[in-house]
C-alpha positions in Angstrom: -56.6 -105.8 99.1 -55.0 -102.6 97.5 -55.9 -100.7 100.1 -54.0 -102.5 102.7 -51.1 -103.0 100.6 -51.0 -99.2 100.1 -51.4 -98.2 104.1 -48.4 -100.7 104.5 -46.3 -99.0 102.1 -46.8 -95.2 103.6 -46.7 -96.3 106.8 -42.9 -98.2 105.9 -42.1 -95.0 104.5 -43.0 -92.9 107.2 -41.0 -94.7 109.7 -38.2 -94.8 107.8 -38.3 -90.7 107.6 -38.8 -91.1 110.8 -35.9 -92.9 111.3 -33.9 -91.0 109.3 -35.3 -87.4 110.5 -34.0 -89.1 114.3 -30.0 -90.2 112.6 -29.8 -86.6 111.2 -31.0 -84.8 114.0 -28.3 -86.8 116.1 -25.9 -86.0 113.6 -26.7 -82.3 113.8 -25.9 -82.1 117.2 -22.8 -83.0 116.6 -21.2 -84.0 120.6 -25.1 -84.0 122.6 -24.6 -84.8 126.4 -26.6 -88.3 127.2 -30.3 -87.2 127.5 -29.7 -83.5 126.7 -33.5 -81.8 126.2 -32.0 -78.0 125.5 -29.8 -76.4 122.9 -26.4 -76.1 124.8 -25.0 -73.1 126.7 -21.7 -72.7 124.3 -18.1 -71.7 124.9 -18.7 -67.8 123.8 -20.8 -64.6 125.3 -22.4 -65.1 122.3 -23.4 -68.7 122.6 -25.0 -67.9 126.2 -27.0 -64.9 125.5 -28.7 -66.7 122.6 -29.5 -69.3 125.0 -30.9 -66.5 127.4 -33.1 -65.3 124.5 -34.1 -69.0 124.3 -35.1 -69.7 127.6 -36.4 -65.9 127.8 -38.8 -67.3 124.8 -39.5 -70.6 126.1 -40.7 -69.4 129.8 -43.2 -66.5 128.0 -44.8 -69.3 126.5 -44.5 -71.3 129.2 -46.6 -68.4 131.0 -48.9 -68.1 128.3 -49.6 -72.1 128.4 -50.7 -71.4 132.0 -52.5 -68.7 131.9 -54.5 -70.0 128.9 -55.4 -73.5 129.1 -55.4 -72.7 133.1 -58.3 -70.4 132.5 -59.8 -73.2 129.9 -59.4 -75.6 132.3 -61.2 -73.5 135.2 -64.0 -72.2 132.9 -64.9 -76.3 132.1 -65.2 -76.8 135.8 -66.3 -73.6 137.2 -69.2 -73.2 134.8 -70.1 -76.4 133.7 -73.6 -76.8 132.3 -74.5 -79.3 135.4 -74.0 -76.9 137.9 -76.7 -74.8 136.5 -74.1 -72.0 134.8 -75.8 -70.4 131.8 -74.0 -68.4 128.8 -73.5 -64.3 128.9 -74.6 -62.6 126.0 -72.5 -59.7 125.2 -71.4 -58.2 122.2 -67.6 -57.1 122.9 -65.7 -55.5 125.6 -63.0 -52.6 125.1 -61.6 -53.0 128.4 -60.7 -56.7 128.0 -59.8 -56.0 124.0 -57.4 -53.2 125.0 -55.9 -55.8 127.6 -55.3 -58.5 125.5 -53.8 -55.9 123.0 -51.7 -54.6 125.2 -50.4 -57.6 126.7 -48.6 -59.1 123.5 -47.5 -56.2 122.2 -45.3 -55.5 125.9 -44.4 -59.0 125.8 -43.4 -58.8 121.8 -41.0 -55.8 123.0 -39.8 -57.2 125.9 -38.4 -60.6 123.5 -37.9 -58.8 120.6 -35.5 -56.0 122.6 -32.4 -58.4 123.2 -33.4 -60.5 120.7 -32.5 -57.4 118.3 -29.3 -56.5 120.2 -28.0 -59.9 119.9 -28.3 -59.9 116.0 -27.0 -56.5 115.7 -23.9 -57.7 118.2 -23.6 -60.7 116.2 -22.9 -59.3 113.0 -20.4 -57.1 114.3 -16.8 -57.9 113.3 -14.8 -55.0 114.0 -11.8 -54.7 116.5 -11.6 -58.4 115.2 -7.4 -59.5 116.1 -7.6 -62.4 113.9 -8.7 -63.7 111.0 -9.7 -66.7 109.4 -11.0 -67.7 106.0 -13.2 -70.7 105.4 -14.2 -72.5 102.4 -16.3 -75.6 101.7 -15.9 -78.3 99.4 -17.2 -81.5 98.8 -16.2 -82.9 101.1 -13.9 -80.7 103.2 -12.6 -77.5 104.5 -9.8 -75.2 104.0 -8.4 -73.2 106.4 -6.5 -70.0 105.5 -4.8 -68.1 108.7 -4.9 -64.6 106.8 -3.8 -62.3 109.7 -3.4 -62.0 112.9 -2.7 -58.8 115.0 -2.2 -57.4 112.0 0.4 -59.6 110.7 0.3 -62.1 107.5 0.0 -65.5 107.9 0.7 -67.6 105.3 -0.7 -70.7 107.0 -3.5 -72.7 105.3 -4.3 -76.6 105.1 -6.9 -79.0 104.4 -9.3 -80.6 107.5 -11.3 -83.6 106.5 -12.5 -86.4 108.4 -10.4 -88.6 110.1 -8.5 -91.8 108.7 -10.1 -94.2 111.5 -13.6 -93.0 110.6 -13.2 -93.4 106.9 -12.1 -96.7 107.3 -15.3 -97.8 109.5 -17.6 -96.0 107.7 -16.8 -97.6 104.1 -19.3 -100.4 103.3 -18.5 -104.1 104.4 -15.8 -102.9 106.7 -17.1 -104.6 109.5 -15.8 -102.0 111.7 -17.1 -100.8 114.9 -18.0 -97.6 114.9 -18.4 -97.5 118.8 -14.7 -98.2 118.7 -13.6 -95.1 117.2 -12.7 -92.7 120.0 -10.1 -89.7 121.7 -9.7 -89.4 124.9 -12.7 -92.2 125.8 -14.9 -90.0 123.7 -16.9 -91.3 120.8 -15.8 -89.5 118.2 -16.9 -91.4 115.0 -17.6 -89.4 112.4 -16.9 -86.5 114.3 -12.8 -85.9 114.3 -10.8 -84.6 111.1 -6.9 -85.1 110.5 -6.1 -81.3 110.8 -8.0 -79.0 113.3 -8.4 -75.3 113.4 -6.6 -74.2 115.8 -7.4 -71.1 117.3 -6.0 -68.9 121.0 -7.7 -68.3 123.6 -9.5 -64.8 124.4 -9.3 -63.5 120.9 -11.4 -62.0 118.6 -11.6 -63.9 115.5 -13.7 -63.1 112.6 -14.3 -65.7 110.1 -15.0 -65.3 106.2 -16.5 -67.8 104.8 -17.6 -69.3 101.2 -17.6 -72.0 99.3 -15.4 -73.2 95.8 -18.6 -75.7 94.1 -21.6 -75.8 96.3 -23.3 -74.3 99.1 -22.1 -75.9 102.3 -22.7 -74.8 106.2 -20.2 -74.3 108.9 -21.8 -74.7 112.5 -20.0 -75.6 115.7 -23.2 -75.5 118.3 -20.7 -74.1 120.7 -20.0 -70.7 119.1 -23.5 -70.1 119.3 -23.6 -69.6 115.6 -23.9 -70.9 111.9 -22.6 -69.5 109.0 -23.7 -71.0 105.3 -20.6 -71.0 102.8 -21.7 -70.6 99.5 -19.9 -70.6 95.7 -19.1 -66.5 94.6 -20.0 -64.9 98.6 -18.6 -64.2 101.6 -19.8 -64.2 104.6 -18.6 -63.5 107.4 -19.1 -63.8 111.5 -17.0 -64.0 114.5 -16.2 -65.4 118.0 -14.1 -64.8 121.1 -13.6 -68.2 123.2 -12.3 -67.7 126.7 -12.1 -71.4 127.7 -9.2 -74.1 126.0 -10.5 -77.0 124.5 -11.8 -78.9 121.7 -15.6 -78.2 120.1 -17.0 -80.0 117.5 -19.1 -79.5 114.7 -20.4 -80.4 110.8 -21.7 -78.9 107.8 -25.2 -78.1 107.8 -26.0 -78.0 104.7 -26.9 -80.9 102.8 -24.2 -80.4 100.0 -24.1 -84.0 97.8 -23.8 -88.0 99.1 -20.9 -87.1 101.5 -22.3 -84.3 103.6 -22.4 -86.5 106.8 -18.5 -86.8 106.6 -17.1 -83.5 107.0 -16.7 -82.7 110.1 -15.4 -79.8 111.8 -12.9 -79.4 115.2 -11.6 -76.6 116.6 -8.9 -76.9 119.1 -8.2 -73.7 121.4 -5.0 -73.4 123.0 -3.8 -70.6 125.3 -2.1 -68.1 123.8 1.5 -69.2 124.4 0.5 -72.7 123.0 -0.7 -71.1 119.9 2.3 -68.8 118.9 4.3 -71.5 119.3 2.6 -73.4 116.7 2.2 -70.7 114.6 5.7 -69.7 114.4 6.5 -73.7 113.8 4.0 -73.8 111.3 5.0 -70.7 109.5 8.7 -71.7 109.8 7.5 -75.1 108.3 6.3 -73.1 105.2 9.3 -71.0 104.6 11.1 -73.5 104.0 9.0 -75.2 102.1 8.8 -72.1 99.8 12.6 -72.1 99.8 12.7 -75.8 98.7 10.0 -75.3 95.9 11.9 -72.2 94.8 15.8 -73.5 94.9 15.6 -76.0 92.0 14.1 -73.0 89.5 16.8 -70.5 90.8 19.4 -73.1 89.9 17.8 -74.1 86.3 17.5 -69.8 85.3 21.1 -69.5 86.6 22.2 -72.7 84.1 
């Protein structure tokens, strides 16, 4: 009777991993296309070569798989023991051992070649025209426009997830979640109040860290991930030639709200973003002169 009882209880607890392996992964994805089997091609150069590498990857072992259990398969027909086929006895072979030496070792250098160029390009942030600094909190991001073209920016704010989002996801709202959209997109759990904004065509490097614990920023459309973590900066950049919005989370399992900080970025054409810029910066000058008018008035008294 133990025994039973026991089998029940793992196999409970493996479907609910299971189940809750299948929410994350979904969650990961952040915007998946209905019945999407492949990592996405991305908005950047970046994005698509690493899905060239990929698919590069995935037919070698494609090829292999054929090769292999097509030779398996063949052997179990061809020289099955009912057709009278009897076993060679042989010790080795240095023609066939310097082939299948040979063989991985050219098709190692053939993945590893613009697999290694990729990295190297990746990591590359000079002749960046922009940049932006990131950091993680729980459970949020700040974004701090520190130059671009060489001028300051003194623009930074707060994204975190969106107001109609919060309110469904909060327990006993009795909310829809499917309800929760832009544009006739689902977007619950997926939108924030503030997005980055960034131009289009420009080189943008992001550093990144994080102000308590280690948190991840990934938008699958940049191609990349970057992990933002307390006393470090990383850093990593992108150049996105298309306008529009792309979505991502933290991937990083940072404390009990992980799953609600989201991450949008918003690209606008050049002309679209200046003119926000300049708004924005306007909209902190005076600010500044707001904040600083009541203590020049109480050191003059």
């Amino acid at each position: 009777k133990v025994m039973p009882m026991i089998s029940s209880g793992v196999m409970r607890a493996r479907r609910a991993v299971a189940g809750l392996a299948m929410m994350v992964s979904g969650l990961a994805l952040a915007n998946p296309q209905p019945w999407q089997l492949n990592m996405p091609t991305g908005a950047t150069t970046i994005a698509q070569r690493i899905y060239d590498v990929h698919m590069l990857a995935f037919w070698v072992c494609v090829a292999i798989g054929v090769v292999g259990y097509g030779a398996m398969v063949y052997a179990l027909f061809k020289f099955r023991k009912s057709r009278g086929a009897v076993p060679a006895k042989w010790s080795n072979n240095t023609t066939m051992e310097l082939i299948w030496t040979t063989i991985p070792i050219i098709i190692l250098i053939v993945m590893a070649w613009p697999a290694t160029k990729l990295v190297v390009d990746m990591a590359n942030v000079e002749n960046s025209e922009m940049t932006i600094k990131v950091t993680g909190y729980q459970w949020k991001w700040r974004y701090e426009y520190v130059d671009y073209f060489g001028k300051a920016t003194p623009v930074n704010f707060i994204s975190t997830l969106d107001e109609h989002s919060n309110r469904v996801r909060q327990t006993g709202s009795g909310l829809d979640p499917h309800a929760v959209k832009d544009g006739g997109e689902n977007v619950y759990l997926l939108n924030v109040d503030k997005p980055l904004l960034l131009p289009v065509g420009v080189k943008v490097r992001f550093v990144l860290t994080a102000d308590d614990v280690i948190h991840s920023w990934w938008v699958p459309d940049l191609g990349w991930k970057q992990d933002a973590i307390p006393g470090i900066i990383n850093s990593n950049w992108t150049r996105i030639d298309t306008a529009g919005t792309y979505r991502g989370q933290c991937a990083e399992l940072c404390g009990k709200d992980h799953g609600f900080m989201p991450i949008v970025v918003e690209v606008l054409t050049r002309e679209k973003f200046d003119a926000w810029l300049a708004e924005q910066k306007a909209g902190t000058q005076v600010a500044t002169a707001t904040a600083a008018a009541p203590q020049a008035a109480t050191s003059g008294t």
